[in-house]
Every structure is written in C-alpha cells, then in structure tokens.
C-alpha positions as a Markdown table, in Angstrom:
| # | Residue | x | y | z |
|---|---|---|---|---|
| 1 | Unk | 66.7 | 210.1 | -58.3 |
| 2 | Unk | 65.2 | 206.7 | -59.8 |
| 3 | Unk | 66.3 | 203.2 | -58.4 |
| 4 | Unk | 66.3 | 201.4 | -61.4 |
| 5 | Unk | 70.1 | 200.6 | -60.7 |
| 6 | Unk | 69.6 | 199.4 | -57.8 |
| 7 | Unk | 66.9 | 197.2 | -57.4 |
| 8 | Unk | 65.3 | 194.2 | -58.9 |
| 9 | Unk | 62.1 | 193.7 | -57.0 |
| 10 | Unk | 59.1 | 196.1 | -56.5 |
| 11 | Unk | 60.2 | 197.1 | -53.1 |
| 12 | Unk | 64.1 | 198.5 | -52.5 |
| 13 | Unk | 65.8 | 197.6 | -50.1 |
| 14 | Unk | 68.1 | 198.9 | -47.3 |
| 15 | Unk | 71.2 | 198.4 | -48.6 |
| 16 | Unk | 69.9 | 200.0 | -51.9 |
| 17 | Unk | 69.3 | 203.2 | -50.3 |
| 18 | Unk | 72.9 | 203.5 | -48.9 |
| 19 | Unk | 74.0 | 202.2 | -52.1 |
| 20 | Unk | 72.3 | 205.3 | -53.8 |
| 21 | Unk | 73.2 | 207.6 | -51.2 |
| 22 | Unk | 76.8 | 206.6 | -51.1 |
| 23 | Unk | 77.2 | 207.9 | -55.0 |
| 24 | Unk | 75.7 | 211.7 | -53.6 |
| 25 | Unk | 78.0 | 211.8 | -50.5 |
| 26 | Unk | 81.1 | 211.0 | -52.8 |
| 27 | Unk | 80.1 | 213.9 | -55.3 |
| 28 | Unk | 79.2 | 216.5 | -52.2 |
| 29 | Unk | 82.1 | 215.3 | -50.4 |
| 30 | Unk | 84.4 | 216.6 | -53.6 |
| 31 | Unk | 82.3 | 219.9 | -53.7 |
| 32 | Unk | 82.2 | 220.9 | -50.6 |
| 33 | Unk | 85.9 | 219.4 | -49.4 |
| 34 | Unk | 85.0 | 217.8 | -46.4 |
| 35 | Unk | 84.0 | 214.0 | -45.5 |
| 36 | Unk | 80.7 | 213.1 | -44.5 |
| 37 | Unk | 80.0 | 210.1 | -41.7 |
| 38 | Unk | 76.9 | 208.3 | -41.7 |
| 39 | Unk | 74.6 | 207.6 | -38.9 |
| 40 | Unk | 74.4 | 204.1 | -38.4 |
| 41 | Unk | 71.2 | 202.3 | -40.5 |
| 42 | Unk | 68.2 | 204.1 | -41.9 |
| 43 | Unk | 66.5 | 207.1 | -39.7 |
| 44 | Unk | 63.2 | 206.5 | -39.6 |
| 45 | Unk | 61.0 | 209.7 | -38.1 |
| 46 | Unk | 58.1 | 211.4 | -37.9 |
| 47 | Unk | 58.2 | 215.4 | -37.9 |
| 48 | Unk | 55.8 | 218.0 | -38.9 |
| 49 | Unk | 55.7 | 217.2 | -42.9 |
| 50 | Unk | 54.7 | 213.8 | -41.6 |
| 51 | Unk | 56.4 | 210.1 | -41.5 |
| 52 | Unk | 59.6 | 209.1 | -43.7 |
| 53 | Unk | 62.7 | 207.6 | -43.5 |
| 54 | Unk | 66.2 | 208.4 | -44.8 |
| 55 | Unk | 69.9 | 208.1 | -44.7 |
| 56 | Unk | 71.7 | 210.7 | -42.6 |
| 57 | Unk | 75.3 | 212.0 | -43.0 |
| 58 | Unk | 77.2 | 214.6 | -40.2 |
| 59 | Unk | 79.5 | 217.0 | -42.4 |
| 60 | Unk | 82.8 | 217.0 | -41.4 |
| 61 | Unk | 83.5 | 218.1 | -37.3 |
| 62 | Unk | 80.2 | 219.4 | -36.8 |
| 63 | Unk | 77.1 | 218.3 | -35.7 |
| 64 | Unk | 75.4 | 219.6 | -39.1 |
| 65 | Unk | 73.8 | 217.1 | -41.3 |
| 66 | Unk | 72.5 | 216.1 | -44.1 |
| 67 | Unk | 69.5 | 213.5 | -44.8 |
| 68 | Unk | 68.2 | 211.9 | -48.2 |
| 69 | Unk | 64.6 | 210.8 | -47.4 |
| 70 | Unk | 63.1 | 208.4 | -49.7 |
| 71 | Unk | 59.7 | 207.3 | -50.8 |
| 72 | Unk | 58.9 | 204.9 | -52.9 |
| 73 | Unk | 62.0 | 204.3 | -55.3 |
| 74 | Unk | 62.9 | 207.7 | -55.2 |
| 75 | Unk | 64.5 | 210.5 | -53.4 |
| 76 | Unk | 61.7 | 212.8 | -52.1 |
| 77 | Unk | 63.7 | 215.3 | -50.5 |
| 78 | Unk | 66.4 | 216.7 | -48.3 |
| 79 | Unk | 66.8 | 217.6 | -44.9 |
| 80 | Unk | 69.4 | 219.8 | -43.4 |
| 81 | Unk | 70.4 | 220.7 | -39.9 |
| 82 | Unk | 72.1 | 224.0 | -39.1 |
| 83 | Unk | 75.6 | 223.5 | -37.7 |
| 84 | Unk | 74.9 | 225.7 | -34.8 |
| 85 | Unk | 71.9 | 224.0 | -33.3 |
| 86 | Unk | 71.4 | 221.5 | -31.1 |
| 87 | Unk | 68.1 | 220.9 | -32.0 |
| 88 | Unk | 66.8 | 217.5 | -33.3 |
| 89 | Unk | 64.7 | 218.3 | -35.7 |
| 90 | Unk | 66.6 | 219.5 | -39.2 |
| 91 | Unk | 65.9 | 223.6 | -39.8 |
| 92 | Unk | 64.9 | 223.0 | -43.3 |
| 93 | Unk | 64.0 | 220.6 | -46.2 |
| 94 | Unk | 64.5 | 220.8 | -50.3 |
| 95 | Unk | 62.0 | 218.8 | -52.2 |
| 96 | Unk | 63.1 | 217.7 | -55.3 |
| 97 | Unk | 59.8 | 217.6 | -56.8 |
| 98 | Unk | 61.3 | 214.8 | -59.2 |
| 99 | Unk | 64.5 | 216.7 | -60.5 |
| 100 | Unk | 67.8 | 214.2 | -60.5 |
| 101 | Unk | 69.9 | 215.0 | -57.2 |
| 102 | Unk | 72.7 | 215.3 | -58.8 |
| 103 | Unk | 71.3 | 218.2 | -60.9 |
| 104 | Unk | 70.7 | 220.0 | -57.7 |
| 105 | Unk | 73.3 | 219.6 | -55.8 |
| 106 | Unk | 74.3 | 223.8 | -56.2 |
| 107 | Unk | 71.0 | 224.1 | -54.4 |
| 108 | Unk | 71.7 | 222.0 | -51.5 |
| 109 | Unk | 75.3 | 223.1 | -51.4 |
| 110 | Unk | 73.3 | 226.6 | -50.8 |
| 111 | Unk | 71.5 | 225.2 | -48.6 |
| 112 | Unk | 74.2 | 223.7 | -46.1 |
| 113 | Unk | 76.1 | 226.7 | -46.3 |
| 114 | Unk | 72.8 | 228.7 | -45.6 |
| 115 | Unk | 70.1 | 226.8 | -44.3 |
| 116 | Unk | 67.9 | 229.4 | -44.3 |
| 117 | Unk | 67.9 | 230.2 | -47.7 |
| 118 | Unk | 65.1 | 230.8 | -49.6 |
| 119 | Unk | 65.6 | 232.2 | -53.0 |
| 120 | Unk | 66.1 | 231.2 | -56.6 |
| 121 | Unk | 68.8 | 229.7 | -57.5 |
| 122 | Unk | 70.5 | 228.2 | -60.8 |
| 123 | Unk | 70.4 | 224.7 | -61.1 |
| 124 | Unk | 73.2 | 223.6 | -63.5 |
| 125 | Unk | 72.7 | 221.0 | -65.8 |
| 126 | Unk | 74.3 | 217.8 | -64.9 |
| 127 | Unk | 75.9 | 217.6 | -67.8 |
| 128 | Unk | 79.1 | 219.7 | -67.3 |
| 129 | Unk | 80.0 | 221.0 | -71.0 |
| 130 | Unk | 81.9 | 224.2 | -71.2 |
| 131 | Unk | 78.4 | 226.3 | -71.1 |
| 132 | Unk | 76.1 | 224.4 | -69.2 |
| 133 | Unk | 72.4 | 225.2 | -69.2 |
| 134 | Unk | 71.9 | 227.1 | -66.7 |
| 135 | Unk | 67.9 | 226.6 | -65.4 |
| 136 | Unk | 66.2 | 229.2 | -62.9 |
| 137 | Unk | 63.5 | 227.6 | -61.0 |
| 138 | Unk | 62.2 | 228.4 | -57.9 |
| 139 | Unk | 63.1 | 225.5 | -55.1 |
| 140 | Unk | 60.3 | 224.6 | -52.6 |
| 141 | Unk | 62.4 | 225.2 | -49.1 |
| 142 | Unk | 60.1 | 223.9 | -45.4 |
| 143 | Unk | 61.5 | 224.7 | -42.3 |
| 144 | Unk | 60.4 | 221.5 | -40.2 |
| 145 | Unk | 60.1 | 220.8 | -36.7 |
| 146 | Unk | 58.7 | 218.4 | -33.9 |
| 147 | Unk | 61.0 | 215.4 | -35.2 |
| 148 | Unk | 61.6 | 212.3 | -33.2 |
| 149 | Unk | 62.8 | 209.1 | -34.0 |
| 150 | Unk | 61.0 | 206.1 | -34.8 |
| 151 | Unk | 62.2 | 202.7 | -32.9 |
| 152 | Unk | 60.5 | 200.1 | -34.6 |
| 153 | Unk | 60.6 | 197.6 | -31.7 |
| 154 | Unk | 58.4 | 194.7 | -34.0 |
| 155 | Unk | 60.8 | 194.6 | -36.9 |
| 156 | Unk | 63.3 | 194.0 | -34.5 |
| 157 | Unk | 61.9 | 191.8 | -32.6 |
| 158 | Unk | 61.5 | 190.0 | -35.8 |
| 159 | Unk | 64.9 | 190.2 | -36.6 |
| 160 | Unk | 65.8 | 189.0 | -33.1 |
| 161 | Unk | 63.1 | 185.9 | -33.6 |
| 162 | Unk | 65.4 | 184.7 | -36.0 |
| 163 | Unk | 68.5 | 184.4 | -34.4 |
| 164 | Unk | 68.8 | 181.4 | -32.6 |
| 165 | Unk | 71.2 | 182.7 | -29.8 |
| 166 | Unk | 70.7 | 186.5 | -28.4 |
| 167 | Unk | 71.9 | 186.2 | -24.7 |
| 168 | Unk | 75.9 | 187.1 | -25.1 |
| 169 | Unk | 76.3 | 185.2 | -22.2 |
| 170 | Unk | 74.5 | 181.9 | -23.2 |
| 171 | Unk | 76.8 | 182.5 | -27.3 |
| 172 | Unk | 80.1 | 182.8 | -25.4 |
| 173 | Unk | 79.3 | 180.0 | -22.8 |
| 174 | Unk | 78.0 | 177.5 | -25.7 |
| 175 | Unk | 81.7 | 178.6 | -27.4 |
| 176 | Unk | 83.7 | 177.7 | -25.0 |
| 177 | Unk | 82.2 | 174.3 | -24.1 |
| 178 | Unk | 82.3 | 174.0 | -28.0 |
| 179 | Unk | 86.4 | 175.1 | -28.0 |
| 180 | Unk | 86.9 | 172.5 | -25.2 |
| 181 | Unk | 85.8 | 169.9 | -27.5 |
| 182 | Unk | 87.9 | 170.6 | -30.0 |
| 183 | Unk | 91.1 | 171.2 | -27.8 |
| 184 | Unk | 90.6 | 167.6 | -26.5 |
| 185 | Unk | 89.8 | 165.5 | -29.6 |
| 186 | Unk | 86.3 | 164.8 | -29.4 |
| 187 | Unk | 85.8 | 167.0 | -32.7 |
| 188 | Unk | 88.5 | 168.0 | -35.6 |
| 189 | Unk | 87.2 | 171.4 | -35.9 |
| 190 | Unk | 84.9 | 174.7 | -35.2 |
| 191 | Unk | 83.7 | 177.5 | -37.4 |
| 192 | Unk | 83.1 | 180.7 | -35.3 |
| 193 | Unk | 81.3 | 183.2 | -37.6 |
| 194 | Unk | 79.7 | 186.4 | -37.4 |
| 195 | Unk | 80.0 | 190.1 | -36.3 |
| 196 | Unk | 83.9 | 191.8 | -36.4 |
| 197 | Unk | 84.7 | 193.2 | -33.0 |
| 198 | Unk | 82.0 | 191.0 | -30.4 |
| 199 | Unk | 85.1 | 189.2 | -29.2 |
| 200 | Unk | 85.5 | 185.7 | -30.7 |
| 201 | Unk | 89.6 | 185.9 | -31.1 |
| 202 | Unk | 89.6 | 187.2 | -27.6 |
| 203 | Unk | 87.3 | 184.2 | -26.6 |
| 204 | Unk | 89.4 | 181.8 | -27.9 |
| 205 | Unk | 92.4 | 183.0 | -26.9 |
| 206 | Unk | 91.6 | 182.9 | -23.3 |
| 207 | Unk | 89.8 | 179.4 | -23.6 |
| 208 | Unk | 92.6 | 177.7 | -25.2 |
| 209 | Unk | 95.2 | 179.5 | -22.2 |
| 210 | Unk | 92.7 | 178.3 | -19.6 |
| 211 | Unk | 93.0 | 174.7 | -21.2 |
| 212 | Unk | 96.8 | 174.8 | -20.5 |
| 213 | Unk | 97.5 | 175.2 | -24.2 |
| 214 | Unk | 100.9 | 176.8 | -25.3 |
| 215 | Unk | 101.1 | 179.2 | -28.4 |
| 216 | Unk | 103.7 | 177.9 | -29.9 |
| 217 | Unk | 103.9 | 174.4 | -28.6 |
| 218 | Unk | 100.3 | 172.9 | -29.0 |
| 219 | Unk | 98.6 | 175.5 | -30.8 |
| 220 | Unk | 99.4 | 178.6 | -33.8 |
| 221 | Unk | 97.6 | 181.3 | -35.1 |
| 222 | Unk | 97.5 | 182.7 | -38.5 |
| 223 | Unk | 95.8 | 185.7 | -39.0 |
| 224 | Unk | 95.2 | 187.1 | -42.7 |
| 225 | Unk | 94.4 | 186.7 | -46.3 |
| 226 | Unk | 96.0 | 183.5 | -47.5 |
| 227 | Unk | 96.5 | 181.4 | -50.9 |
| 228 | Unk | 96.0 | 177.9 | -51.4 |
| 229 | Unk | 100.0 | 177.4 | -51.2 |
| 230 | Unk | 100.1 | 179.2 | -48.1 |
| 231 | Unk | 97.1 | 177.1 | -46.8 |
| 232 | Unk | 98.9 | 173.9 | -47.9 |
| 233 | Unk | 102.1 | 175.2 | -46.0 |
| 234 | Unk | 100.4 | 176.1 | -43.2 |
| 235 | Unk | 98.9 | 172.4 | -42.7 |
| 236 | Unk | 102.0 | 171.1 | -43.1 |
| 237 | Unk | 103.9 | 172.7 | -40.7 |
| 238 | Unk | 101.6 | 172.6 | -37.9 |
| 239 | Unk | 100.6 | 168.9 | -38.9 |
| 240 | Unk | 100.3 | 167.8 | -35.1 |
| 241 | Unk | 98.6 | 171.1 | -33.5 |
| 242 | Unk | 95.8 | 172.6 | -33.2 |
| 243 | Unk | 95.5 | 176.1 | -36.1 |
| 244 | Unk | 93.4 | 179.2 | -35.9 |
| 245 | Unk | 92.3 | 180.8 | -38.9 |
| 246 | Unk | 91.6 | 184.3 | -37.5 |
| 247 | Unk | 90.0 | 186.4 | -40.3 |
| 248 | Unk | 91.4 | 184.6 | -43.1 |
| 249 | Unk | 88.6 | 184.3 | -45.3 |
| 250 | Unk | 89.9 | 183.9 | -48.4 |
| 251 | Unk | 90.6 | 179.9 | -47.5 |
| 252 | Unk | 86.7 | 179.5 | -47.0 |
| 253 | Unk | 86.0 | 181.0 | -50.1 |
| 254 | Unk | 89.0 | 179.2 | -52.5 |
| 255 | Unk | 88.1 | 175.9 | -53.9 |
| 256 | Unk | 91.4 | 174.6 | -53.9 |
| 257 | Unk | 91.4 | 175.3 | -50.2 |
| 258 | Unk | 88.4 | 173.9 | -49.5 |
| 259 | Unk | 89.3 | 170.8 | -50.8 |
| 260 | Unk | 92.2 | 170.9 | -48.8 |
| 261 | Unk | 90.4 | 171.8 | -45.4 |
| 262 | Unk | 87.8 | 168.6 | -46.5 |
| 263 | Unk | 90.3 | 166.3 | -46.7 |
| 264 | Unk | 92.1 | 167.9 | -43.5 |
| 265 | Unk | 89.0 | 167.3 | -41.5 |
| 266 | Unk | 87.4 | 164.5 | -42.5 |
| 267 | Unk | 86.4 | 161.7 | -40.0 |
| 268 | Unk | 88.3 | 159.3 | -41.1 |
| 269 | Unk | 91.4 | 158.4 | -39.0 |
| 270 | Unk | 93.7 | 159.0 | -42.0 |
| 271 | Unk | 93.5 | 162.7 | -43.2 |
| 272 | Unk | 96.0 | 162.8 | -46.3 |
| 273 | Unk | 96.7 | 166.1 | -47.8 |
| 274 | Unk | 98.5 | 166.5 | -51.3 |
| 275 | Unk | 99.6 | 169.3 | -53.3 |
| 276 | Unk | 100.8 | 168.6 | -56.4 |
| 277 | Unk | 103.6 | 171.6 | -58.3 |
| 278 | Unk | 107.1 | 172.4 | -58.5 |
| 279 | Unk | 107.0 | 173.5 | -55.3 |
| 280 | Unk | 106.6 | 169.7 | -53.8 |
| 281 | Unk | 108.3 | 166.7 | -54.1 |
| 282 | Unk | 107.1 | 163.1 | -53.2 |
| 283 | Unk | 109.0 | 162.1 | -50.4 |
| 284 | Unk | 108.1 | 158.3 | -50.3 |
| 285 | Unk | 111.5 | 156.8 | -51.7 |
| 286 | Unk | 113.4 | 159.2 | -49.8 |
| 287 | Unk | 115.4 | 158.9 | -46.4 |
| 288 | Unk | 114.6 | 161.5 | -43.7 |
| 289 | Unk | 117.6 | 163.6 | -43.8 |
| 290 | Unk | 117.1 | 164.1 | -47.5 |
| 291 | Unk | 113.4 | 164.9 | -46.8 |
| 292 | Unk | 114.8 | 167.4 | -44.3 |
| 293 | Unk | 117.1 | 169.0 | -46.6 |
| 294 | Unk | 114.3 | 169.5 | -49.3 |
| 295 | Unk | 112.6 | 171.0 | -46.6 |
| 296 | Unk | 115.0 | 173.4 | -45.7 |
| 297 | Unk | 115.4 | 174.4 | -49.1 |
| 298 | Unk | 111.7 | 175.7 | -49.0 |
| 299 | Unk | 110.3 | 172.6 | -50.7 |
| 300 | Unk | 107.5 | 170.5 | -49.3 |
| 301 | Unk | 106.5 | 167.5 | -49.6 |
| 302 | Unk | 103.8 | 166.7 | -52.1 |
| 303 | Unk | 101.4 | 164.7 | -49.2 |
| 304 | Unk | 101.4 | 164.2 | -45.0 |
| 305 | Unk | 99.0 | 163.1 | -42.9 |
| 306 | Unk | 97.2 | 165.6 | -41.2 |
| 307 | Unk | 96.8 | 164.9 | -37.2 |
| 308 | Unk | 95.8 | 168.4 | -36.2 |
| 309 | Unk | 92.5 | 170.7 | -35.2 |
| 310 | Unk | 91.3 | 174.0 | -36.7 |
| 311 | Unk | 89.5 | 176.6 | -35.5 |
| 312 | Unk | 88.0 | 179.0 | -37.8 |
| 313 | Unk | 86.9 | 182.2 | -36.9 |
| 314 | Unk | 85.2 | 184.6 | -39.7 |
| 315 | Unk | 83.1 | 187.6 | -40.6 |
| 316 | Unk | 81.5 | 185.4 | -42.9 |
| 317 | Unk | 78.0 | 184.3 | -42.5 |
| 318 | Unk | 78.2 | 180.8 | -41.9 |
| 319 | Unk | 75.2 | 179.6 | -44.4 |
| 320 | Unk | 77.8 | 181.1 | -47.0 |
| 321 | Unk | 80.0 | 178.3 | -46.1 |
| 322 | Unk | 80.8 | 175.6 | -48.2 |
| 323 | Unk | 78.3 | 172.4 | -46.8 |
| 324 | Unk | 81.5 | 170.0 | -46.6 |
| 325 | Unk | 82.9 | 172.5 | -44.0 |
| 326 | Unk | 80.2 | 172.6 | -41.9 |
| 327 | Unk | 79.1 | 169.2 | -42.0 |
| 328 | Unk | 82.7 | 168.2 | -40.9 |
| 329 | Unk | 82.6 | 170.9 | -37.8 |
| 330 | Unk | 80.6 | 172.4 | -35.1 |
| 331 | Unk | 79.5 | 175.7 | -36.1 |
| 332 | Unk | 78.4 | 179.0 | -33.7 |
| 333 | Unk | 76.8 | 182.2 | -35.4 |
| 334 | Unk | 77.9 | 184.9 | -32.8 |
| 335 | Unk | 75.1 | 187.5 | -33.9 |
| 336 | Unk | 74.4 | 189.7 | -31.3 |
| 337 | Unk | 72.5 | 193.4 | -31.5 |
| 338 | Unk | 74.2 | 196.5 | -30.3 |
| 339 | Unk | 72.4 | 196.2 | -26.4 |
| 340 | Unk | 74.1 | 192.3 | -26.5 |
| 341 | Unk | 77.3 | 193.5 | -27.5 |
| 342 | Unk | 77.3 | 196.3 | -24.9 |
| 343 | Unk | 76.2 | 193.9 | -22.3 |
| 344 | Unk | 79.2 | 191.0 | -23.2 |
| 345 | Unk | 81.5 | 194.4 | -22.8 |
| 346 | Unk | 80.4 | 194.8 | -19.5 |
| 347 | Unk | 81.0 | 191.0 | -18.9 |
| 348 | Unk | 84.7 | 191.0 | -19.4 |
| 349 | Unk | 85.0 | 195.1 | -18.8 |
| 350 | Unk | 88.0 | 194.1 | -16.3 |
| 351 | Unk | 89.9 | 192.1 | -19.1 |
| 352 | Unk | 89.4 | 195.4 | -21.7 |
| 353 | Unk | 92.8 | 197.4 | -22.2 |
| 354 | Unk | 94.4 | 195.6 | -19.0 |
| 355 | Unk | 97.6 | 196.8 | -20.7 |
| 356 | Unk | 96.6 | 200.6 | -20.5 |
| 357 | Unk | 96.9 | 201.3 | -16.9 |
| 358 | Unk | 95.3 | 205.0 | -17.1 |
| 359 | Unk | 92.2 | 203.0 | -18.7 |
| 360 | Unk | 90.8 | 202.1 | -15.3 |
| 361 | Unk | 87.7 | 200.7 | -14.2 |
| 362 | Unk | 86.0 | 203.9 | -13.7 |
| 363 | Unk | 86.8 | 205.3 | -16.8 |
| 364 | Unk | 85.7 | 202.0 | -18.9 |
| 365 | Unk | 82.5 | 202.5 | -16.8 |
| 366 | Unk | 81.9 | 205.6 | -17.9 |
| 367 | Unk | 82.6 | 205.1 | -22.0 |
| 368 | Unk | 80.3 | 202.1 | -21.9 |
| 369 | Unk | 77.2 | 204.6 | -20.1 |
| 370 | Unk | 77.7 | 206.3 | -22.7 |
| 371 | Unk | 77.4 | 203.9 | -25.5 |
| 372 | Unk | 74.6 | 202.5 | -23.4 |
| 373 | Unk | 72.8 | 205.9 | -24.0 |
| 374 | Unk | 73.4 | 206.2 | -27.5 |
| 375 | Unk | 72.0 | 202.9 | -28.5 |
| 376 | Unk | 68.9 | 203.5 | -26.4 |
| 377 | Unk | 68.5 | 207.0 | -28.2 |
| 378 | Unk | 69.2 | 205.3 | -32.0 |
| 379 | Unk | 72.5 | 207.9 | -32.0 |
| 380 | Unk | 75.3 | 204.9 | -33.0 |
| 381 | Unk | 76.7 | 205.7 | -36.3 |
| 382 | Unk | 77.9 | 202.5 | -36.6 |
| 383 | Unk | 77.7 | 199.3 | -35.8 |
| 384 | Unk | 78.3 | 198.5 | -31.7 |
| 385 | Unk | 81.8 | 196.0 | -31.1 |
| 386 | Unk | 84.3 | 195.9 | -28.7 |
| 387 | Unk | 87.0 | 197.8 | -30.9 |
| 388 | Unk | 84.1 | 200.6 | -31.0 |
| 389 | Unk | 84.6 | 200.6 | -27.4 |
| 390 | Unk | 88.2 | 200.8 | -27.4 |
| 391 | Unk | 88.3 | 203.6 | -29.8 |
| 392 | Unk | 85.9 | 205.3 | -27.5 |
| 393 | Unk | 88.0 | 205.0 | -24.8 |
| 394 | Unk | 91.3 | 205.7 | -26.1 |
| 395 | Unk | 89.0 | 209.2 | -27.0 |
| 396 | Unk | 87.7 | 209.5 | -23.3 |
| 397 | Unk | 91.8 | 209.0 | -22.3 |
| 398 | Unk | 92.5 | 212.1 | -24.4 |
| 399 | Unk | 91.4 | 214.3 | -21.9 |
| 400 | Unk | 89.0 | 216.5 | -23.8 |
| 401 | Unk | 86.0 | 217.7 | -22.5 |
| 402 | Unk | 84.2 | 217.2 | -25.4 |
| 403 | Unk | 85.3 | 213.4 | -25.4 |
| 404 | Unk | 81.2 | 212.6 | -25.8 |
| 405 | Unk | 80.7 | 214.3 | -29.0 |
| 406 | Unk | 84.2 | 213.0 | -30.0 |
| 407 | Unk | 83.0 | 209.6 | -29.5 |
| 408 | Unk | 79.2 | 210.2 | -30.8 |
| 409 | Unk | 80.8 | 210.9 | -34.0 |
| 410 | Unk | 84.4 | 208.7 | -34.8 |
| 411 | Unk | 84.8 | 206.1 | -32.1 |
C-alpha cells in the first residue's frame, strides 16, 4: 500500500503510518466483527527476518495481534500472533510482495483465524462488483521468531532535550508558584497547556483551596466547549473573580474570543469589554435598577470593565496560541513522558480516589508497579495519565484475577 496520500516529504512520518493503518483496522474490524486496540506508538523490533518497525493492533479480548510493518513508503508485510501463545515473537508473517492490502485482506483474515496457514488462497479483487476477479496466487507465509523490542533511548533523549521541564516535580512546583501569582494580582492571567490526564485541573484546584480561595465566592470554573456569546457572558458575570477555563478550547481558537480575552487581559488598568448584538444593550443612560431588570431578562450589557483573573488550562500546544495571549500571561508546557507521569502519580498517590475507600494505599501501590513495568517493557497501549491510572484501578477493584491483562489492554 503506497503513501502517496499521506505524505508530502521524502520521508513519512509517524502519524502517517497510523493514519494508513487506521483505514485497514476499520475495514478488518467490519470483516472480522470485532474491534482492534492499538499498542501505544510504533513497535520497533528486531526478529529473525531482520530489523523493522510497525503498528500493532490486539483483536478483540485476546492477546492475538496483528502488525503492519512498513519500509520505506510502503507496507512490507504482516505479522500475526496466535491467540493462544504467550510468546513475543508473532508465529507468522504475509509479505505482500507489493499487492494493495486491501486486496488481500481474505488472506490475512485466513491468516488470523489460522496462523498457520500455508496454502493458496483467492485474493479477491478490491473492487467488489457482483463477480469479482477472483486471482489464485501463492502467498509467501514465514514463521518468525527471536523478536525483541527496540528502545531507542537517543531519539528520546532527543525528544527529552527539547523539553524545557522533565522533572514532574520541578513543572508542578514552578505551577503553583506561577498560580500564586495570579491568585494575588501580581499577573492577570496563566495558560497551563499540555498532556490530558498529568493533573493540571487537579493542581489548580488544590492551589487555589490552599490560598484560602472559595469556589463560588472568589473564584468559578467553567469547564467545556464555549461560543463567543457564552465567553462574553461568562466575563461578565464573574467580572470581579478569578475564571478557569478547564478544557474549553474552542475560546483560544475563536477570533472573536480572542479579541475578547485581549482586551480582558491587557495591562492597562482599564480592561473594557464590549459585545455589540441584540442580545446587549448600552447601559450608560440607564439607572441601576433598570440595568438590573435587563439583566434579569437575560440581556447584557453591551460593555463592563473587566477586574478579574483567568486561568487557562488546555490540551493545546501552547506555541499554537494566539501571541496576544501569551504575551499578556505566564505560560507552563506541562509535557512530561510516561516514567514522569508515573512518578507525579506516585507524588500525590494519597490524594488519588480519596473518595473510594476500598481503593487503598496498597492497592494504588500495586496498579502503579504495574504500570511501572509496562512502560519499562514498551507494553502501554496508550498514552500514560492519571485517568489511565484510575481506570486501572477501578479494574484492579473488580476483583478479577486477571485484573493485569485487564489493565494491559483497556485501562
């Protein structure tokens, strides 16, 4: 399968291999009625046909796989592991010896079901008329063994090099002295960006609590897509106290918002917002009751002076934010890899599920070993976060003893 859809330099990418593999998971998924999970990033091996790397998918609730190995811009081949063996290296491999995936997919459907197949099979055309050409051709089928997985510790070590903070305890530390400033005036706002599920909302949460704020009283938080209106509403109504934007993105990505959040916190003691529609009204010759009555009828008015804070905290990367937003606030990229994240989870372990009483120390202790284990031995499927955790130890909680493969595979 060529990669001319997919990328537009010599070299493809990453993502472009997923991209491609994603389109032949969907079509096996329909053929063979089950859903297929992929193993976190690219598996990169070596085995006894050599060195390669590929995107693995489990099938189903088993622990048999599938893996597309590329080379070049291509799809070289497939691997397949048997669904009752525990063995790391895949029992056998298809090379496509350059014919479309998709065209072959009754011989790897053969394959899964029978792994040890070895025959020739009909390879339908792709085209699926009412008599489709119907090819015989004799498959090339390996068995393969001796695999292990490559850990490429200089490309990410690279990666790391990049990253200005990599310490989850030095990220979370610089946050909170960075929230504190904030809380108390010194700046009108912070933009916390970066991976879902590390524990920025929980971060703030707690500092703002430890700074004696009240939800409510001193500080709100609005959690969600929101429009421009919404935005302008929001503002409004929380004029005088400090706002979190939790995960609403949308407002950083809106121009009309933008514009709003610029004027909201610019440096300048006066921070006028307006909003023009039929929706506002201007409430300069007006007395105050009759302002509150407009207001009461779900109008607002069409400027106020803004006197609060923001805290934004997003999944997006902060160099994809607008300039005038981060020039007008501190910013923190909370980018941590999987043996970070899992050593921050171990920092505040205590405060994890503190309303689940069976979820005790001891059992915490032992879900996080165990994610500790899988990210030494490249086995995350996906990427490590504090909800991965939780879903992991919701599974341990269960009670079933094979809570390990259970969380190896969905947490």
């Amino acid at each position: 399968m060529k990669f001319s859809k997919f990328y537009a330099t010599e070299a493809f990418t990453d993502k472009d291999m997923e991209r491609a593999s994603e389109l032949i998971k969907s079509n096996l998924e329909k053929r063979l009625g089950v859903e297929l999970y992929q193993q976190y990033g690219v598996n990169k091996f070596k085995n006894s046909e050599g060195i390669g790397q590929g995107i693995r998918y489990f099938i189903g609730d088993t622990d048999q796989a599938i893996r597309f190995n590329f080379n070049n811009n291509e799809i070289s081949s497939v691997d397949i592991w048997d669904k009752n063996s525990d063995s790391v290296s895949p029992r056998v491999r298809l090379e496509t010896e350059g014919e479309s995936v998709i065209k072959i997919l009754p011989q790897i459907i053969q394959l899964i079901q029978n792994p040890s197949l070895k025959e020739t099979i009909e390879v339908i055309d792709s085209q699926l008329d009412e008599q489709p050409e119907v090819i015989k051709k004799n498959m090339n089928v390996k068995s393969i063994s001796n695999e292990v997985q490559i850990i490429d510790d200089k490309e990410d070590q690279k990666k790391l090099d990049q990253i200005e903070y990599a310490d989850p305890d030095v990220v979370f530390d610089d946050m909170k002295k960075l929230l504190k400033l904030v809380i108390t005036r010194k700046r009108n706002s912070i933009i916390i960006s970066g991976l879902a599920g590390v524990g920025k909302s929980f971060t703030v949460e707690e500092t703002l609590k430890e700074s004696g704020l009240v939800k409510g009283r001193d500080f709100e938080i609005i959690k969600g897509k929101s429009t421009s209106y919404a935005l302008y509403q929001s503002l409004f109504e929380n004029r005088d106290k400090l706002i979190v934007y939790d995960d609403c993105d949308s407002i950083l990505k809106n121009k009309d918002a933008i514009n709003m959040l610029k004027a909201a916190l610019d440096t300048n003691k006066e921070r006028v917002i307006s909003w023009k529609s039929k929706s506002t009204f201007n409430p300069d010759p007006l007395e105050t009751i009759e302002i509150k009555k407009l207001i009461q009828k779900g109008k607002l008015p069409d400027h106020f002076d803004f006197r609060g804070r923001i805290i934004f905290i997003t999944n997006i990367y902060y160099k994809n934010i607008d300039d005038a937003l981060l020039s007008r606030s501190f910013v923190i990229d909370v980018t941590l890899k999987a043996k970070d994240v899992l050593l921050r989870i171990e920092t505040i372990l205590d405060n994890i599920m503190r309303d689940v009483p069976e979820a005790t120390y001891d059992i915490k202790k032992q879900v996080l070993d165990y994610f500790k284990y899988l990210v030494k031995n490249n086995q995350l499927k996906k990427p490590m976060s504090i909800r991965t955790f939780i879903a992991g130890v919701v599974i341990r909680l269960s009670g079933d003893e094979n809570w390990k493969r259970l969380v190896r595979r969905y947490a």
